[in-house]
N, C-alpha and C positions, 0 to 999 in steps of 0.2 A: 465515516466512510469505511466501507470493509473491501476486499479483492473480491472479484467475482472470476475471474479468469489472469493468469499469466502467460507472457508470451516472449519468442527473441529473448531470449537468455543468449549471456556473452559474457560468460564467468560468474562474476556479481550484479553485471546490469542485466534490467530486464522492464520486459514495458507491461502494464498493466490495466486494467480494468477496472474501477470501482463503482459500487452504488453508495449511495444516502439510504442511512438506516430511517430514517423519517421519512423522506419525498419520493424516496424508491427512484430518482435519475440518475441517469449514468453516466460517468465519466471516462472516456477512453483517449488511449497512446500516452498513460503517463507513463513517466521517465521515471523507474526507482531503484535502489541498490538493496541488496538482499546482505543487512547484518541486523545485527538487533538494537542497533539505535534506532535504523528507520522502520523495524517493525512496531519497536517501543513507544516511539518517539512522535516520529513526523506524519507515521498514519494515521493514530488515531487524531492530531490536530487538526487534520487537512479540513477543509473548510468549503462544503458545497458551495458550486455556485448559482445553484436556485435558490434553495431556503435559508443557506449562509450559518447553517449550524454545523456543529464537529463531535467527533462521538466519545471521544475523550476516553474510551476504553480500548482494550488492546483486540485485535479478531485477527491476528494472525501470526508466523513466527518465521525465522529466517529457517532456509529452505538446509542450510551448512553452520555448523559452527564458526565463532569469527576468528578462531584458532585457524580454520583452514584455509591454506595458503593455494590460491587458485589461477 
């Protein structure tokens, strides 16, 4: 799953948009926090819910360092 649009930022939350690099669906009003566990981490794992695959690679990076206290 990659971002396609971010939105409602409120410090480090914010809600997003993704598509499936394979089935091209979209997923919208997820809930995500901007540090780089959850860019490293839990987006590349996410797990379409039409074709049920994950992309296992990274496609994005946080928006601030996680040094920065907000």
């Amino acid at each position: 799953m990659k971002i396609i649009r971010t939105y409602g930022h409120n410090r480090r939350d914010f809600y997003a948009d993704f598509q499936c690099e394979l089935c091209k669906c979209i997923e919208r009003d997820v809930s995500c926090y901007d540090d780089s566990y959850f860019h490293q981490n839990v987006i590349p794992n996410m797990v379409c819910k039409e074709c049920g695959s994950k992309s296992l690679e990274i496609t994005s990076s946080a928006k601030y360092d996680d040094s920065v206290v907000m």
